[in-house]
Wavefront OBJ file of the C-alpha trace (Angstrom):
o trace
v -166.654 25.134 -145.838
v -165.049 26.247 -148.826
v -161.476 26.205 -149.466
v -158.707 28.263 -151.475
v -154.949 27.313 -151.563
v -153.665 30.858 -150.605
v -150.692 32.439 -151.607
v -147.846 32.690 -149.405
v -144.722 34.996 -149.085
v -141.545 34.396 -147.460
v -139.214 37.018 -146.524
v -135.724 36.451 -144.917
v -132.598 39.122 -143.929
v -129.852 37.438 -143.806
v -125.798 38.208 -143.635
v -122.640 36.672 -144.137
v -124.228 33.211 -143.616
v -124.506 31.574 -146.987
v -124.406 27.724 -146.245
v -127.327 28.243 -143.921
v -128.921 30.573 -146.389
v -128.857 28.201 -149.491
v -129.633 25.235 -146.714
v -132.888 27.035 -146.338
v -133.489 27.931 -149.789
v -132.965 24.256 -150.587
v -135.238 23.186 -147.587
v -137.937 25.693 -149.142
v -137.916 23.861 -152.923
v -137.715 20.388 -151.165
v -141.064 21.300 -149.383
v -144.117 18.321 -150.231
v -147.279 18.694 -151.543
v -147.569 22.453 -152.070
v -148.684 24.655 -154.660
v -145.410 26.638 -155.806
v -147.256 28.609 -158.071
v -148.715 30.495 -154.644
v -145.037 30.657 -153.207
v -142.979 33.720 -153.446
v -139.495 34.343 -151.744
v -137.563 37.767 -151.394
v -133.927 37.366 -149.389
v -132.377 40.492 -148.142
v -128.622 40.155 -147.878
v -127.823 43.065 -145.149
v -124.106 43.620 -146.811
v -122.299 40.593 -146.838
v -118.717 40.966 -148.441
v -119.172 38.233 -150.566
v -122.809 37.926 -151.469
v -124.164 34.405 -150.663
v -124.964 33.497 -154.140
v -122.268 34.127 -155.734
v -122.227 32.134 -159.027
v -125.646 34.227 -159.730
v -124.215 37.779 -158.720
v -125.391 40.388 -161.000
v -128.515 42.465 -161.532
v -128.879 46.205 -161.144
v -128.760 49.162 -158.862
v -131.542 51.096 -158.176
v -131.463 55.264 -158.375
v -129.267 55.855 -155.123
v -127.219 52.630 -155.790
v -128.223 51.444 -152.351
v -129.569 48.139 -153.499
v -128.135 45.440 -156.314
v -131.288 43.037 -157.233
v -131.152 39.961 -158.525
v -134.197 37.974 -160.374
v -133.257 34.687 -159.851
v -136.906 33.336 -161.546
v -136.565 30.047 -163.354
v -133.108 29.371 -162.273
v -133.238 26.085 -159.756
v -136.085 26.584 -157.200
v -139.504 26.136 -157.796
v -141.269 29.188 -156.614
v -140.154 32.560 -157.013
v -137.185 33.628 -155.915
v -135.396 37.614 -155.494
v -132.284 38.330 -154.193
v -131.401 42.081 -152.921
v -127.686 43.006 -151.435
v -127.489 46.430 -149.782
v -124.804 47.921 -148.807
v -123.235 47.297 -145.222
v -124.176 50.079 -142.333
v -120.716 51.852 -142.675
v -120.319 51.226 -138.625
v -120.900 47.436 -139.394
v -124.214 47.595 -137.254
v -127.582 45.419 -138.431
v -130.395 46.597 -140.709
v -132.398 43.508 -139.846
v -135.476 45.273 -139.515
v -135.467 47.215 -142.438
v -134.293 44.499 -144.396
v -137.014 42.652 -143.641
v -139.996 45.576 -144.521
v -137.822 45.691 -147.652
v -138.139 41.662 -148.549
v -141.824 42.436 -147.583
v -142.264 45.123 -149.950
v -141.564 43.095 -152.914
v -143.599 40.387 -152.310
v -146.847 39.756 -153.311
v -148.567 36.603 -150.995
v -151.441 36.786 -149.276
v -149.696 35.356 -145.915
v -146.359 36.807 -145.027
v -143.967 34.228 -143.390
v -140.642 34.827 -141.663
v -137.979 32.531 -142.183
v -134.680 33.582 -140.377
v -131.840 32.425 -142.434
v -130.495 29.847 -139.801
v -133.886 27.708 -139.519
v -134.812 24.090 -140.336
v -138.006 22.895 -140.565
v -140.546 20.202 -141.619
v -140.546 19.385 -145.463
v -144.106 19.994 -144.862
v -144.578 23.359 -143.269
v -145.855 24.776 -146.011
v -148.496 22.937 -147.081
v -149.126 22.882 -143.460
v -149.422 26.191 -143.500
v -151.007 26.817 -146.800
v -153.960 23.553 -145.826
v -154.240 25.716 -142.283
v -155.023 28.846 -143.525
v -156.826 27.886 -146.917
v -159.888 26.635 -144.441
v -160.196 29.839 -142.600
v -163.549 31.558 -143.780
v -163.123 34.224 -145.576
v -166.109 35.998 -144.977
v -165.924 35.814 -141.519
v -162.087 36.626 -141.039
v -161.444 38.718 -143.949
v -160.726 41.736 -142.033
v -159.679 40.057 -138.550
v -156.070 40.353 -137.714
v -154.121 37.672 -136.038
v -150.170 36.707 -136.077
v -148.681 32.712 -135.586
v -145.025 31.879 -133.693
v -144.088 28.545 -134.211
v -142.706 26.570 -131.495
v -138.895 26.328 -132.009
v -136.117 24.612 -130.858
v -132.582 25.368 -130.910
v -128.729 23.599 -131.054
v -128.638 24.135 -127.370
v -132.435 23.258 -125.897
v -132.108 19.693 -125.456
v -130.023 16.934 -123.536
v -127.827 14.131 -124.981
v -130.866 11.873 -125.480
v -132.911 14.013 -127.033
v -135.050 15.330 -124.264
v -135.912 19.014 -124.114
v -134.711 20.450 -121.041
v -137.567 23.743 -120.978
v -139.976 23.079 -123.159
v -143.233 21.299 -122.427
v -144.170 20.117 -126.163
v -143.200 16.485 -127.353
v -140.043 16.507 -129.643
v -138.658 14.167 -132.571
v -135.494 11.790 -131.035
v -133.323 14.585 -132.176
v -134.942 17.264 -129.511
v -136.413 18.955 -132.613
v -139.883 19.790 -133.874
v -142.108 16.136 -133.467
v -145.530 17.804 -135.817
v -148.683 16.563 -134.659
v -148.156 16.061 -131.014
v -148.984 19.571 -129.958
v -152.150 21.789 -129.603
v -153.150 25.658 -130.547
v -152.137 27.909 -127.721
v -153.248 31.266 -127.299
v -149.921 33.715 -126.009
v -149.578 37.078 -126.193
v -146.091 39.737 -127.471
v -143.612 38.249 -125.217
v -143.832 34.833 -126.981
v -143.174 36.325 -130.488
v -140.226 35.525 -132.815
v -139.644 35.557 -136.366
v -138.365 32.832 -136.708
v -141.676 31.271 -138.258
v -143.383 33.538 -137.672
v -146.963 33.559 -139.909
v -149.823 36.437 -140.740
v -152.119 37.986 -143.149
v -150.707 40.260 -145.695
v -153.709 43.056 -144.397
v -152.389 42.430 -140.924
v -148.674 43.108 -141.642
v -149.818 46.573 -143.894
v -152.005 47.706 -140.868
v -149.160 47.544 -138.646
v -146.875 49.116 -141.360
v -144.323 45.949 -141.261
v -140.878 46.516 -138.371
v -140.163 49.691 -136.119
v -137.133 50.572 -138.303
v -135.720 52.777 -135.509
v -134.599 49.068 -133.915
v -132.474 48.675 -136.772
v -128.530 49.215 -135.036
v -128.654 46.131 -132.646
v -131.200 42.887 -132.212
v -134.152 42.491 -130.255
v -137.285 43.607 -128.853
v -138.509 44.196 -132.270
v -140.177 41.495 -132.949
v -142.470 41.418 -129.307
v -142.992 45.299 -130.274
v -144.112 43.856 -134.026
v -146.456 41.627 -131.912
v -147.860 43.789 -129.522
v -148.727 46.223 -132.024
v -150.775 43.036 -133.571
v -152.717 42.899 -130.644
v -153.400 46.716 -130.523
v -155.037 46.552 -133.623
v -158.088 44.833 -131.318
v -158.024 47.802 -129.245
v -158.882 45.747 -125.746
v -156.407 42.556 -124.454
v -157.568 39.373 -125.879
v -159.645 40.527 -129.091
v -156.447 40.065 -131.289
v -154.934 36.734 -131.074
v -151.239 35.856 -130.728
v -151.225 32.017 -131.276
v -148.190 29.573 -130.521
v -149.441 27.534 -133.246
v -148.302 23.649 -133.970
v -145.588 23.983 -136.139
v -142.084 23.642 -135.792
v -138.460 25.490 -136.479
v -134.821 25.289 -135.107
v -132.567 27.427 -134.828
v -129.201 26.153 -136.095
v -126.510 28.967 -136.324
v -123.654 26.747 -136.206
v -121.780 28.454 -138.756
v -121.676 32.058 -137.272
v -122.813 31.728 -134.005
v -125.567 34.318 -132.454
v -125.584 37.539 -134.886
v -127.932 38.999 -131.701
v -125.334 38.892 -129.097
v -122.632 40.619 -131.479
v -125.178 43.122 -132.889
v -126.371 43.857 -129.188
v -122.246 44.315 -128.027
v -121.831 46.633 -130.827
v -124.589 48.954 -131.033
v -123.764 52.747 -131.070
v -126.854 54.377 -129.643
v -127.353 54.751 -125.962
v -130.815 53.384 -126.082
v -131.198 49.858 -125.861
v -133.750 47.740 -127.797
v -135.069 46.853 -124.837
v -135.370 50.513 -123.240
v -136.961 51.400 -126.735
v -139.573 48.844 -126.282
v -140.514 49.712 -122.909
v -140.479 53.126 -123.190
v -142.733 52.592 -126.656
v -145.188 50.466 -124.586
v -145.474 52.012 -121.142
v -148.817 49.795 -121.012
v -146.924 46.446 -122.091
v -148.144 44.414 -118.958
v -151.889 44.936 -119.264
v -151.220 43.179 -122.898
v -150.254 40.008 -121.978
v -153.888 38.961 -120.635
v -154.686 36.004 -121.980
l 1 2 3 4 5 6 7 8 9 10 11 12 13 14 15 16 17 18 19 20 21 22 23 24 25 26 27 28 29 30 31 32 33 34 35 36 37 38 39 40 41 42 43 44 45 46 47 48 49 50 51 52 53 54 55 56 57 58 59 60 61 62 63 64 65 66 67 68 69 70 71 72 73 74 75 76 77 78 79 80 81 82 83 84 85 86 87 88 89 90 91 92 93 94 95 96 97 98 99 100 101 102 103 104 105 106 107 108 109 110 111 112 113 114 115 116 117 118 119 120 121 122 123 124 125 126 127 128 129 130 131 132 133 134 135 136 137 138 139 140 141 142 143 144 145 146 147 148 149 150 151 152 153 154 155 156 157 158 159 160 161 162 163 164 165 166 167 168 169 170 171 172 173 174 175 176 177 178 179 180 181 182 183 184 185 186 187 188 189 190 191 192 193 194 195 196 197 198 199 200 201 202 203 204 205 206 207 208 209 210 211 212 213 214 215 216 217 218 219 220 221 222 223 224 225 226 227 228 229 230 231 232 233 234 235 236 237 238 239 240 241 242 243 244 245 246 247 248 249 250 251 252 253 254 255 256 257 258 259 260 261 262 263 264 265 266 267 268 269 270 271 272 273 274 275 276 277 278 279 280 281 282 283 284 285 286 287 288 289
């Protein structure tokens, strides 16, 4: 079997969050034995008042003025690194979505991963990641599509001594991600988050990235992403959703849930939810496993 370190992009909206977003960033250089020179990073900043990297504000506007991007190459990380700011939604509602096909859009990897900004992880998820998918035969999967959700903890999942309280996979003595104790499972949409989540480049383009019309609250879009994943195969099953062994948390201490304020204040009548179901009328028959 033949092997290739592969290239890896990692795109990440994020707003008015920027301890968690340089924790990440500084998670990202600390990360062990990987080849930087395949890593790429492109953070969308969805309006915050003060941008989160202040010291380094600067860069230019594009025609409409829309955007303000920042280079921030050579500077302190190791890999790549862009920075866009766009300008807040003037009702104060979220542009995850887009913000995310835009961090996608200037990246360059071979592998697109999705890092939310409020995530901590392994120092060795990306070599993990970059070992994983280096082995896959080309020749054979070069044009099969498949997406990766990690399994993923969260500030509120497990009990004062460290025991998880719903999930079924083994966990550090912190109720966080314990690698190596877990298996490959094959899932379907409804197990699909970004937060980790991991695919081919040529799967992400054939699905044409996030339903922007989800953009105005949170949710839904990323089991919609997924499902669309699996319609690539054309029948249930013949595109794989995996729950794959690798591990984030969610750690939003220092906003709290951007989902449950974006979902109070959206304007539209349509829900995210309503939008998905009425997008995927055949939903059920594609969680056959």
């Amino acid at each position: 079997m033949s092997y290739h370190t592969p290239t890896i992009s990692i795109i990440c909206a994020t707003f008015n969050r920027p301890r968690t977003l340089l924790r990440l960033l500084d998670q990202l250089n600390d990360q062990r034995c990987v080849d930087f020179r395949g890593v790429d990073v492109c953070i969308v900043d969805d309006g915050t008042e003060a941008p989160a990297l202040p010291k380094l504000w600067g860069g230019r506007g594009d025609d409409n003025g829309e955007y303000v991007i920042h280079d921030m190459g050579g500077w302190k990380y190791k890999f790549a690194l862009e920075y866009i700011w766009r300008r807040r939604h003037p009702q104060n509602l979220a542009k995850v979505y887009s913000s995310r096909n835009i961090a996608a859009s200037r990246t360059h990897g071979e592998y697109v991963l999705q890092l939310d900004d409020d995530v901590e992880f392994s120092p060795y998820l990306l070599n993990l990641l970059q070992s994983i998918a280096g082995v896959i035969p080309q020749k054979e999967w070069g044009d099969i599509h498949w997406v990766w959700t990690p399994r993923i903890s969260d500030n509120k999942d497990y009990d004062r001594n460290g025991h998880s309280v719903e999930a079924n996979w083994d966990r550090g003595v912190d109720g966080r991600w314990y690698d190596g104790r877990v298996s490959w499972q094959e899932s379907h949409w409804g197990s699909a988050d970004s937060s980790g989540m991991f695919m081919p480049r040529r799967t992400w383009e054939a699905i044409g990235g996030y339903d922007e019309q989800f953009d105005g609250a949170m949710g839904e879009a990323d089991q919609d992403l997924a499902i669309r994943v699996q319609k690539l195969g054309n029948v249930p099953g013949k595109v794989k959703l995996w729950i794959a062994p690798y591990f984030v948390n969610k750690s939003d201490e220092e906003t709290g849930s951007w989902r449950d304020k974006m979902i109070a204040t959206r304007v539209r009548q349509e829900s995210n939810a309503e939008m998905f179901a009425r997008k995927h009328p055949d939903r059920n028959l594609w969680t056959e496993v």
